[in-house]
KEROPA-649685 format. One record per residue (C-alpha): x, y, z; residue number from 1. Coordinates in pm, whole numbers, padded with zeros to 5 digits. Each point is the difference from the previous one (the first is absolute). Layout:
N
<u X; v Y; w Z; n NUM>
...
***
This chain:
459
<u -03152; v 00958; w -02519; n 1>
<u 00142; v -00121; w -00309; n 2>
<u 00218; v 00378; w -00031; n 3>
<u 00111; v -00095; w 00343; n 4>
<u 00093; v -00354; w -00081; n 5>
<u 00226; v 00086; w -00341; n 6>
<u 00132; v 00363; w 00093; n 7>
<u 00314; v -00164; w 00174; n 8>
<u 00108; v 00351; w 00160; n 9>
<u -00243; v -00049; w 00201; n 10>
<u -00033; v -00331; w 00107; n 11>
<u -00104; v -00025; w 00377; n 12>
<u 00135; v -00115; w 00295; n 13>
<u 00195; v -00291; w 00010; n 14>
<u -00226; v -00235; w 00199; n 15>
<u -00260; v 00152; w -00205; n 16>
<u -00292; v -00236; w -00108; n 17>
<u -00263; v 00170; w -00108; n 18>
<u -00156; v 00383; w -00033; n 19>
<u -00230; v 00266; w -00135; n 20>
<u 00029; v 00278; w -00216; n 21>
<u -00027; v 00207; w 00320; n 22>
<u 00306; v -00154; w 00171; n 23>
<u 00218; v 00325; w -00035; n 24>
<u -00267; v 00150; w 00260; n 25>
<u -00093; v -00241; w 00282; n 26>
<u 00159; v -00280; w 00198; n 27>
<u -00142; v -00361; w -00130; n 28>
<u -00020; v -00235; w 00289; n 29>
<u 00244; v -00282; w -00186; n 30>
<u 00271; v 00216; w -00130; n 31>
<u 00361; v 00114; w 00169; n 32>
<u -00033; v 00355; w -00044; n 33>
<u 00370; v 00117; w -00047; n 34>
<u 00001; v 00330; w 00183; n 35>
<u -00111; v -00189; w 00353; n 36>
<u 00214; v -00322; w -00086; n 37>
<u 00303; v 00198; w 00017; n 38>
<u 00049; v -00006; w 00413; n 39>
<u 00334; v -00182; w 00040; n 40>
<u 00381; v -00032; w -00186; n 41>
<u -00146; v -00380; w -00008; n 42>
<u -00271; v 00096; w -00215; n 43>
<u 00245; v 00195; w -00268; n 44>
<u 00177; v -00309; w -00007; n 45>
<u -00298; v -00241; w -00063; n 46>
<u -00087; v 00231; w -00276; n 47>
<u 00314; v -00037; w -00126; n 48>
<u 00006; v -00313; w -00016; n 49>
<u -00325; v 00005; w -00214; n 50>
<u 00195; v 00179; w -00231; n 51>
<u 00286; v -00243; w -00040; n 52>
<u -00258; v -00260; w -00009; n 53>
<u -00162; v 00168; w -00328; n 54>
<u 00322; v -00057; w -00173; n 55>
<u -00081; v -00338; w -00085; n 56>
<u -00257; v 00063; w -00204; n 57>
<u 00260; v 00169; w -00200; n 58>
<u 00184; v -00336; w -00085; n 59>
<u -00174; v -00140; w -00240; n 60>
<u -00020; v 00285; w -00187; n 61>
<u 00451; v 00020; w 00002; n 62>
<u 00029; v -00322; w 00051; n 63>
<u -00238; v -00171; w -00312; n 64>
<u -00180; v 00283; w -00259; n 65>
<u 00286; v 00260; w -00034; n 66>
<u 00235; v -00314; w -00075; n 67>
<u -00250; v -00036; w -00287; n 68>
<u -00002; v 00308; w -00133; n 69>
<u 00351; v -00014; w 00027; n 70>
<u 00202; v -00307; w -00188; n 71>
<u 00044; v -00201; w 00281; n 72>
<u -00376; v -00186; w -00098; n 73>
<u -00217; v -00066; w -00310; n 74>
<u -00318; v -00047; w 00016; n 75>
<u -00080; v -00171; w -00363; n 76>
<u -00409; v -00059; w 00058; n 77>
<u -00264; v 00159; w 00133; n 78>
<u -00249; v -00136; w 00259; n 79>
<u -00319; v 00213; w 00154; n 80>
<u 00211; v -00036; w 00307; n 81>
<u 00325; v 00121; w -00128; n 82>
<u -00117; v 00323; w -00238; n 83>
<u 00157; v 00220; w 00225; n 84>
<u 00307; v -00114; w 00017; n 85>
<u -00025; v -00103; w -00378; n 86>
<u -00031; v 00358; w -00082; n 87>
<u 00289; v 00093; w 00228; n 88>
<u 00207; v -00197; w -00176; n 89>
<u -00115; v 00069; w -00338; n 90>
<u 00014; v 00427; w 00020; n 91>
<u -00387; v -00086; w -00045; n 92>
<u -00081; v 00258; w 00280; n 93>
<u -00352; v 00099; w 00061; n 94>
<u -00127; v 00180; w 00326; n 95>
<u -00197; v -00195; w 00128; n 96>
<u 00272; v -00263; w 00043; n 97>
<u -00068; v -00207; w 00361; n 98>
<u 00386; v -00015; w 00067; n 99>
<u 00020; v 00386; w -00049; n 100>
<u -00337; v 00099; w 00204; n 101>
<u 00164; v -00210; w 00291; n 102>
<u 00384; v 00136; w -00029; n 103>
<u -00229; v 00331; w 00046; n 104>
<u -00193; v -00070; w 00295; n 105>
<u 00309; v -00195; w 00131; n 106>
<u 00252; v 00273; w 00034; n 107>
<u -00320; v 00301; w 00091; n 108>
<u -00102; v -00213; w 00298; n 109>
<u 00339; v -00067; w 00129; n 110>
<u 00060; v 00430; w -00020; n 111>
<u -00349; v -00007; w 00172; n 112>
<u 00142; v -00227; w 00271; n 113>
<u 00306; v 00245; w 00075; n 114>
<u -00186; v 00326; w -00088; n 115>
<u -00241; v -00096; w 00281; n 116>
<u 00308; v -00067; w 00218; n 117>
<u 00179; v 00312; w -00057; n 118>
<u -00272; v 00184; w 00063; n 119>
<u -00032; v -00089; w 00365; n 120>
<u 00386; v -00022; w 00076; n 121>
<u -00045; v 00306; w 00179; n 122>
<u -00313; v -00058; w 00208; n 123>
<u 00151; v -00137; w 00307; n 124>
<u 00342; v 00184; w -00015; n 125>
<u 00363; v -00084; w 00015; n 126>
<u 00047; v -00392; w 00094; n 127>
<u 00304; v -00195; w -00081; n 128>
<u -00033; v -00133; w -00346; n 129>
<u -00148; v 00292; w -00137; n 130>
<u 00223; v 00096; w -00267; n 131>
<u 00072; v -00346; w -00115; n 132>
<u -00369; v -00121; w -00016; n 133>
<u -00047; v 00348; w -00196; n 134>
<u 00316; v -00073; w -00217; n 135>
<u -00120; v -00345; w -00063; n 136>
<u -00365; v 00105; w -00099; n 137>
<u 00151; v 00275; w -00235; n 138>
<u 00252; v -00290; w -00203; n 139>
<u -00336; v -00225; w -00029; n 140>
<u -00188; v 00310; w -00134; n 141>
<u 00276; v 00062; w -00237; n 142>
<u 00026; v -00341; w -00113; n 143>
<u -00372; v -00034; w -00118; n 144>
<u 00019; v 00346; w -00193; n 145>
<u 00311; v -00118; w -00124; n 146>
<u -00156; v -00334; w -00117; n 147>
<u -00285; v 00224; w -00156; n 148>
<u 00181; v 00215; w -00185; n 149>
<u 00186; v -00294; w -00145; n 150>
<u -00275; v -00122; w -00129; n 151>
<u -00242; v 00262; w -00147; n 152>
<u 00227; v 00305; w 00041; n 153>
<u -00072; v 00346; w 00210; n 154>
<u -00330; v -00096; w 00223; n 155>
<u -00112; v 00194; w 00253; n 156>
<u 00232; v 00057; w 00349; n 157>
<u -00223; v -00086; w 00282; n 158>
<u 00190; v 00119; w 00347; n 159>
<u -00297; v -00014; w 00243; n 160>
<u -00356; v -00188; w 00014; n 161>
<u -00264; v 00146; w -00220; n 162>
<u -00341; v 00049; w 00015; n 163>
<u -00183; v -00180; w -00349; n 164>
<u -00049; v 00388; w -00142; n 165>
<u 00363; v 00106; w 00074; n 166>
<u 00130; v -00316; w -00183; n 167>
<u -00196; v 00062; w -00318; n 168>
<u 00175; v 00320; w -00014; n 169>
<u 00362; v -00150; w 00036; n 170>
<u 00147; v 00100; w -00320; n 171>
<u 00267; v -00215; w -00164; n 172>
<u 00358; v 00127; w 00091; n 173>
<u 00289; v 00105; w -00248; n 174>
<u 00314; v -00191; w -00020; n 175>
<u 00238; v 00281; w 00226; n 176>
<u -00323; v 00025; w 00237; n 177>
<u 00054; v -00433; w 00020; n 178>
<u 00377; v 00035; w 00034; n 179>
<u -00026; v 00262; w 00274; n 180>
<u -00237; v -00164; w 00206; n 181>
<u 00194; v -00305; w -00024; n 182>
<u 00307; v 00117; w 00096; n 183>
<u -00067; v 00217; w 00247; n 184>
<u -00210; v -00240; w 00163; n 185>
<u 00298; v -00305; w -00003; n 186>
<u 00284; v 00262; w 00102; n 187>
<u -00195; v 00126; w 00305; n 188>
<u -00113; v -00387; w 00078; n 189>
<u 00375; v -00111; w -00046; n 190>
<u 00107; v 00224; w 00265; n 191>
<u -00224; v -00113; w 00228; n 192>
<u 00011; v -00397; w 00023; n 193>
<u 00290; v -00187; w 00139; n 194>
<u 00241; v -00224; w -00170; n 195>
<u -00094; v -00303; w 00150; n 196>
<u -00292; v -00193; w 00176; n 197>
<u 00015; v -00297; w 00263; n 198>
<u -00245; v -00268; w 00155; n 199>
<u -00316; v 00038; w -00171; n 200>
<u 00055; v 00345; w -00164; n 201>
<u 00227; v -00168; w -00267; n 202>
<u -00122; v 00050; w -00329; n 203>
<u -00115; v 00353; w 00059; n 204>
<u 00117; v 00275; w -00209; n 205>
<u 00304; v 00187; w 00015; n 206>
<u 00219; v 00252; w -00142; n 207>
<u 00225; v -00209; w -00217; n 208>
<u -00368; v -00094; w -00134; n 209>
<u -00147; v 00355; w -00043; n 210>
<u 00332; v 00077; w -00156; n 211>
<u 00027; v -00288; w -00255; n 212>
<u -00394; v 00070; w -00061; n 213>
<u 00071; v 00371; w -00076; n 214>
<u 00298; v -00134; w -00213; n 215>
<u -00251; v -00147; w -00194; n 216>
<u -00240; v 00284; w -00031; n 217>
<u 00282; v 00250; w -00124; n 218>
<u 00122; v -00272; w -00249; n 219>
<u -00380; v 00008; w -00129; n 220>
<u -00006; v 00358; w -00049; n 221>
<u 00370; v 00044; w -00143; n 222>
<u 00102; v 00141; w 00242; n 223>
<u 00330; v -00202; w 00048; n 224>
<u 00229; v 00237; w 00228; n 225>
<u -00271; v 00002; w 00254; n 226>
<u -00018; v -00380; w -00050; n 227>
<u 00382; v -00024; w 00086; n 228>
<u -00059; v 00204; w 00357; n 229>
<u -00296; v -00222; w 00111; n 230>
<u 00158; v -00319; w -00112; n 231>
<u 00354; v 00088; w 00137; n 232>
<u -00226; v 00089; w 00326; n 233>
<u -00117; v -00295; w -00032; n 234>
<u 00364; v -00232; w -00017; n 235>
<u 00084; v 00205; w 00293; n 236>
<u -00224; v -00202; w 00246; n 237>
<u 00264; v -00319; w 00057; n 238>
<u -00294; v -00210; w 00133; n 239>
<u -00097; v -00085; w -00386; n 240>
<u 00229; v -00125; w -00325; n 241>
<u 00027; v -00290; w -00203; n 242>
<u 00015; v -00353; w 00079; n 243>
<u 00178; v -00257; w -00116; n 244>
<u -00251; v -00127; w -00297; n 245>
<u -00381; v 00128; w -00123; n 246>
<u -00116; v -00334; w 00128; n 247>
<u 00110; v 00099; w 00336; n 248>
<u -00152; v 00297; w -00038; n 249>
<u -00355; v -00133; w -00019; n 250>
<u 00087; v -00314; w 00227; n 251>
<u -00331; v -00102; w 00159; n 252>
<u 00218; v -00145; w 00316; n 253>
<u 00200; v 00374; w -00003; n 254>
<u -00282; v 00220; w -00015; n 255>
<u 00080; v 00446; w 00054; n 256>
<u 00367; v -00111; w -00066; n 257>
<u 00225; v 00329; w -00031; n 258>
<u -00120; v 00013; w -00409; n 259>
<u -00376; v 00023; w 00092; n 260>
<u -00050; v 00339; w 00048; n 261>
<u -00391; v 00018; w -00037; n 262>
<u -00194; v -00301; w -00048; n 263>
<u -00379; v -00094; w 00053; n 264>
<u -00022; v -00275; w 00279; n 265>
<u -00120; v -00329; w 00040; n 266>
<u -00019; v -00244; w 00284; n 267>
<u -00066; v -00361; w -00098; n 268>
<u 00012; v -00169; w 00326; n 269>
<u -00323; v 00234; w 00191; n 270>
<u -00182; v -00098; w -00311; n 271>
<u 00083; v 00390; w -00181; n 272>
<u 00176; v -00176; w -00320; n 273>
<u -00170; v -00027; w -00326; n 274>
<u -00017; v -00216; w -00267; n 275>
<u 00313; v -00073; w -00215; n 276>
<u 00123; v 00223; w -00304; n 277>
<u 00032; v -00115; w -00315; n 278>
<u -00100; v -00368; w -00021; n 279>
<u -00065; v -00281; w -00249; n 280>
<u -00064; v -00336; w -00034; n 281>
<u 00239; v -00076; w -00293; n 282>
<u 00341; v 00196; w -00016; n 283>
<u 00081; v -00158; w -00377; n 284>
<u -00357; v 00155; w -00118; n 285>
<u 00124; v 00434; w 00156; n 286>
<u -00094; v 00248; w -00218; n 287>
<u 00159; v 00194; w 00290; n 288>
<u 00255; v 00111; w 00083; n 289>
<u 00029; v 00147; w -00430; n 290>
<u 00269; v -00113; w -00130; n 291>
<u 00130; v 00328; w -00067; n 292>
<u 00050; v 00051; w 00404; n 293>
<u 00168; v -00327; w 00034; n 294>
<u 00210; v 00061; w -00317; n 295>
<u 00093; v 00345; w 00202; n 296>
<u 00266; v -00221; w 00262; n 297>
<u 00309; v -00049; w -00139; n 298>
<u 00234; v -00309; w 00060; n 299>
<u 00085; v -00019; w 00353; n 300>
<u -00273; v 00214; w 00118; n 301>
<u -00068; v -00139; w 00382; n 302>
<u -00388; v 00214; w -00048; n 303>
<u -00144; v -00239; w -00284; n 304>
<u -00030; v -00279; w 00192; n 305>
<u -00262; v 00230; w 00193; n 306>
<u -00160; v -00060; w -00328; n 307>
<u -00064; v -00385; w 00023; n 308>
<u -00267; v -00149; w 00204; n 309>
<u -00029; v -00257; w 00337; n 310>
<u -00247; v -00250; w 00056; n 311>
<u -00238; v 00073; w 00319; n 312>
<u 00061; v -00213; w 00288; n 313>
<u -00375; v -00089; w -00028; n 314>
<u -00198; v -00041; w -00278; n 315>
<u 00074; v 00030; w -00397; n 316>
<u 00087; v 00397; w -00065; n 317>
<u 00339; v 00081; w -00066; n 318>
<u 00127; v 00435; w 00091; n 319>
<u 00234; v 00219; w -00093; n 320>
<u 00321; v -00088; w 00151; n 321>
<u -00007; v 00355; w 00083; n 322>
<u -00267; v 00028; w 00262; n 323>
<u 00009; v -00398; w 00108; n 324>
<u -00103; v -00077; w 00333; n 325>
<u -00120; v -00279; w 00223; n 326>
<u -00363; v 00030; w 00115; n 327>
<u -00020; v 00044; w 00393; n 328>
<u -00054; v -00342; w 00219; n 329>
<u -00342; v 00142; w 00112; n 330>
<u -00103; v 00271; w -00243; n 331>
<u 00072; v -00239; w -00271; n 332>
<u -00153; v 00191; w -00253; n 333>
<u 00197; v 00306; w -00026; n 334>
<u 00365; v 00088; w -00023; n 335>
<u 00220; v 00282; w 00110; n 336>
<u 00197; v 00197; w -00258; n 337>
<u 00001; v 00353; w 00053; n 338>
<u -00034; v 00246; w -00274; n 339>
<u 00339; v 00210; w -00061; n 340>
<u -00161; v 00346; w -00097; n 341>
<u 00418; v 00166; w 00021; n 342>
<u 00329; v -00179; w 00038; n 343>
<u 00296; v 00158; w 00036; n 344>
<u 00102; v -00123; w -00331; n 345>
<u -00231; v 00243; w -00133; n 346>
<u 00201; v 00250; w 00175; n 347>
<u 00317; v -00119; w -00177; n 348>
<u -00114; v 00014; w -00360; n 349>
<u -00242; v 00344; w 00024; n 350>
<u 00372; v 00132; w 00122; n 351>
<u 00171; v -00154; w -00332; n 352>
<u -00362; v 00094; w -00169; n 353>
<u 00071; v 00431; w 00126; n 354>
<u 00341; v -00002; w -00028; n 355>
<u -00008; v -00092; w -00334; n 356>
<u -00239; v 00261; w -00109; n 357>
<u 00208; v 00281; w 00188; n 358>
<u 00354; v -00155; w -00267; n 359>
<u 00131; v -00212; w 00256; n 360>
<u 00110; v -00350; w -00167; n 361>
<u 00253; v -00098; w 00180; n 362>
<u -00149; v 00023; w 00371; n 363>
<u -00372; v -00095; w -00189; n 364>
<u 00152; v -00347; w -00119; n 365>
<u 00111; v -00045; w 00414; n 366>
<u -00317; v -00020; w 00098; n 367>
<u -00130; v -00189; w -00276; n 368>
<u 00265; v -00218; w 00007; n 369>
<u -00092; v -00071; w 00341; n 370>
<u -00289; v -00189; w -00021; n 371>
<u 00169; v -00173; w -00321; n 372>
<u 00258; v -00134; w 00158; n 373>
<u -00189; v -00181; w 00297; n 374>
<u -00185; v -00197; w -00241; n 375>
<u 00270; v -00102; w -00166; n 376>
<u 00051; v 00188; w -00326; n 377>
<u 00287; v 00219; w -00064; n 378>
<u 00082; v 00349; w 00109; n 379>
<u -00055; v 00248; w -00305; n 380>
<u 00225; v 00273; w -00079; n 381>
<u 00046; v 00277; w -00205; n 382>
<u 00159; v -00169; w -00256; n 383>
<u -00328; v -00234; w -00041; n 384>
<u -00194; v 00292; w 00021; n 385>
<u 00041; v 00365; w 00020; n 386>
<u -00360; v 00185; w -00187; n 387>
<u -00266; v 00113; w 00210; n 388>
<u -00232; v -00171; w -00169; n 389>
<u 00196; v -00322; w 00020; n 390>
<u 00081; v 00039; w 00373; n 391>
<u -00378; v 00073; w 00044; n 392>
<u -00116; v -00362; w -00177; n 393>
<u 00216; v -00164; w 00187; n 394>
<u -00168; v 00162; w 00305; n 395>
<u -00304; v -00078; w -00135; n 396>
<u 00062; v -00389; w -00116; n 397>
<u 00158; v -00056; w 00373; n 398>
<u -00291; v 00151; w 00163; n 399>
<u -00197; v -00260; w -00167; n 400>
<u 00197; v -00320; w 00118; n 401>
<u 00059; v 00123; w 00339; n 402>
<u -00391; v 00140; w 00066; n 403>
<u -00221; v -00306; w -00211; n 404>
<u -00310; v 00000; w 00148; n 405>
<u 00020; v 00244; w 00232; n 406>
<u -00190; v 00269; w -00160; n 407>
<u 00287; v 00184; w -00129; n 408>
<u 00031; v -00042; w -00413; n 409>
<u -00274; v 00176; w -00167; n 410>
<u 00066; v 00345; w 00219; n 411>
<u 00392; v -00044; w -00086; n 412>
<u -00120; v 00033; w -00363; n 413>
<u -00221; v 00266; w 00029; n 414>
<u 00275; v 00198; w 00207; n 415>
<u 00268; v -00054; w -00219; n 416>
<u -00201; v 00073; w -00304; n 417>
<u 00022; v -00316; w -00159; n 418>
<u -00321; v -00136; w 00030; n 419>
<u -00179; v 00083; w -00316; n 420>
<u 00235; v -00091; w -00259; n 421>
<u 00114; v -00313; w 00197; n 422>
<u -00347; v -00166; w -00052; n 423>
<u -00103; v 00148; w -00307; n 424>
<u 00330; v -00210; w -00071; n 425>
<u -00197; v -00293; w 00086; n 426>
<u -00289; v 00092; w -00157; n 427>
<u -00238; v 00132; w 00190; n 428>
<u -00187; v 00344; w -00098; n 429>
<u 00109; v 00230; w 00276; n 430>
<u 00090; v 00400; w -00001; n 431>
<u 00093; v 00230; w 00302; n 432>
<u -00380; v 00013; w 00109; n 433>
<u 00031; v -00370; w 00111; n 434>
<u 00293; v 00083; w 00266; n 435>
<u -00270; v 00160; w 00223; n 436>
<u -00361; v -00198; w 00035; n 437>
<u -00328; v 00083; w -00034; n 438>
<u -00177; v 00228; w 00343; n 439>
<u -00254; v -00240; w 00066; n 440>
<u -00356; v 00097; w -00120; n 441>
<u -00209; v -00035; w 00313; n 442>
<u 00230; v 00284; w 00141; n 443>
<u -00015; v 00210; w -00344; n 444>
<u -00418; v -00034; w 00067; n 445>
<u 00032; v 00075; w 00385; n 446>
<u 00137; v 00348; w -00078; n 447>
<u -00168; v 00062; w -00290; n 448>
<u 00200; v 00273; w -00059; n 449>
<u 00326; v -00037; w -00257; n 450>
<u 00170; v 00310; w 00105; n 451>
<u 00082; v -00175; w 00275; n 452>
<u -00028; v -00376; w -00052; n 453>
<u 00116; v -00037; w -00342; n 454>
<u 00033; v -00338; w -00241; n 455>
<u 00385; v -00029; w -00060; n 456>
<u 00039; v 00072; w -00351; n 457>
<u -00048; v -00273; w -00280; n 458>
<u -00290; v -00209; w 00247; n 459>
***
């Protein structure tokens, strides 16, 4: 029981409840067996829904502890309840960190969701939405082995539901093996979804999204001229660009604007909110935001006043004037911000970010310059700065005002191969092992086996 509880490959079905070791081999009376559940395109979509809804338990996770790790929080004392994310923030990783063994079993079941979905897209042949249920499925697979390999580096590629003695013999990938799956998956999703959604499809997927997302992914791996074809893919669906201001982007009254491209959803009103980000009681008394993020807005920067905070309209916490809302008349517990997991601004400065690599300044400072100049700073040129590695900071320090607290920082350093010296800067004792994590333990002890489940080096 307890192998099939922590071996998140296999995680069972997902109005699952409870089971025995001998689930793989009959049909328990109180479980939705996947290969009979599959009778309808309404029953792809339901399950596809369950594996949109799994992304929120990715927020917290993008939203609060990588923000630690990063520069955006401290975390000066330690608490019983906090030595997770104390240890996050310190380089103090161990693996049997809590945060870690969750991100784990977060981003495993949500593959398990759309494994078990992709198995069965087939079963009752050709219906309308086929290939854009199948495309979507494929992006949300992507995104959790993305997410994984983030975090602890190559893990094992899971493309189908697997028994509890094929998953212990899922070896961890290699980087090219990552990068191939990735991309091939995105490119053939991408050509499948449509640009655009209506009525109560909005919010879905599409391919500016898989684009921008496989942007992303070829930026990770260096490889920036493929970055340039997805992302320029990606500016060529005219439903999506900038707005006017970051605050507008994230506008709780103008939510899936034309920036959002791919955000995790939230619905105050039927009582599917959740609890405010980033509160406190006393503003003057903030430890966060660190002074080092606020000190990153210049003068005339429109995006630090994101960085202040707004008294509740009921009781005594104050939030982040970046994800303020009201609570809802009835549901007055909860509020509605949804979580912006890619905006096209990201699309915007990985452009300036691969063009810059490839020894193109002068187009690399237009798209920087682009989200620059809507907050109000000046356009940079040439003449202010011409290096790579000066045109690549730049990148890097604008990524940081325009993406606070969205998840973004600490996997901008790592990518852009900053991240050691920057905090060893600031004293803390990190080396190139810390910009993976630790494979949690429970899943090192579950295969037992570490030629094919290994420790990442220096753990």
């Amino acid at each position: 029981m307890k192998r099939l509880n922590i071996l998140l490959f296999t995680l069972l079905a997902l109005a699952c409840t409870s089971c025995s070791d001998d689930f793989f081999n009959q049909v328990p009376s109180n479980q939705v067996v996947s290969s009979s559940y599959y009778e309808s395109s309404s029953d792809f979509d339901m399950a596809l829904t369950a594996c949109y809804q799994k992304l929120k338990s990715e927020v917290s996770f993008f939203l609060t502890e990588i923000e630690y790790r990063g520069d955006s929080n401290d975390l000066d004392a330690v608490a019983v309840s906090t030595q997770s994310r104390y240890d996050l923030d310190h380089f103090e990783d161990i693996s049997t960190n809590t945060i870690l063994e969750s991100e784990w079993s977060v981003e495993y079941n949500l593959i398990y969701r759309c494994n078990s979905m992709l198995d069965h897209i087939d079963d009752i042949g050709d219906f309308e939405k086929h290939d854009q249920y199948m495309a979507e499925a494929m992006f949300l697979r992507a995104w959790a082995h993305f997410n994984l390999y983030r975090v602890f580096g190559c893990v094992p590629i899971v493309t189908k539901v697997l028994s509890p003695a094929e998953a212990a013999l899922a070896p961890r990938c290699t980087d090219d093996e990552m990068y191939e799956y990735l991309s091939t998956d995105l490119k053939e999703a991408a050509s499948m979804l449509p640009e655009s959604y209506t009525g109560d499809e909005i919010g879905r997927v599409t391919d500016c999204a898989a684009n921008a997302f496989l942007g992303r992914v070829a930026a990770t791996f260096h490889k920036y001229d493929d970055a340039v074809t997805a992302l320029t893919a990606a500016m060529g669906n005219k439903n999506f660009g900038l707005v006017a201001t970051t605050a507008d982007a994230i506008d709780v009254d103008n939510k899936q604007n034309k920036e959002i491209l791919f955000s995790v959803r939230y619905n105050k009103a039927d009582n599917l909110g959740h609890g405010a980000w980033y509160t406190i009681t006393v503003p003057s008394e903030a430890t966060n935001p660190t002074e080092r993020l606020k000190d990153a807005y210049g003068t005339g920067d429109n995006r630090a006043d994101l960085l202040g905070w707004t008294k509740m309209t009921t009781g005594n916490n104050y939030v982040l004037n970046k994800w303020y809302d009201t609570y809802d008349a009835t549901y007055n517990t909860v509020v509605g911000n949804d979580f912006p997991m890619i905006r096209y601004a990201e699309v915007t400065l990985l452009m300036a970010e691969a063009l810059n690599e490839l020894g193109e300044s002068g187009s690399a400072l237009t798209y920087l310059n682009m989200t620059r100049t809507r907050a109000g700073l000046v356009a940079l040129t040439t003449n202010d700065v011409s290096s790579k590695d000066g045109i690549r900071k730049e990148i890097l320090d604008e990524d940081q005002r325009e993406f606070a607290y969205e998840g973004h920082r600490w996997f901008d350093l790592v990518r852009m191969g900053y991240a050691a010296d920057y905090f060893t800067s600031l004293g803390y004792t990190i080396d190139s092992h810390n910009l993976i994590m630790p494979i949690p333990n429970a899943q090192i002890e579950i295969v037992g086996d570490d030629s094919i489940l290994w420790q990442n080096p220096g753990y």
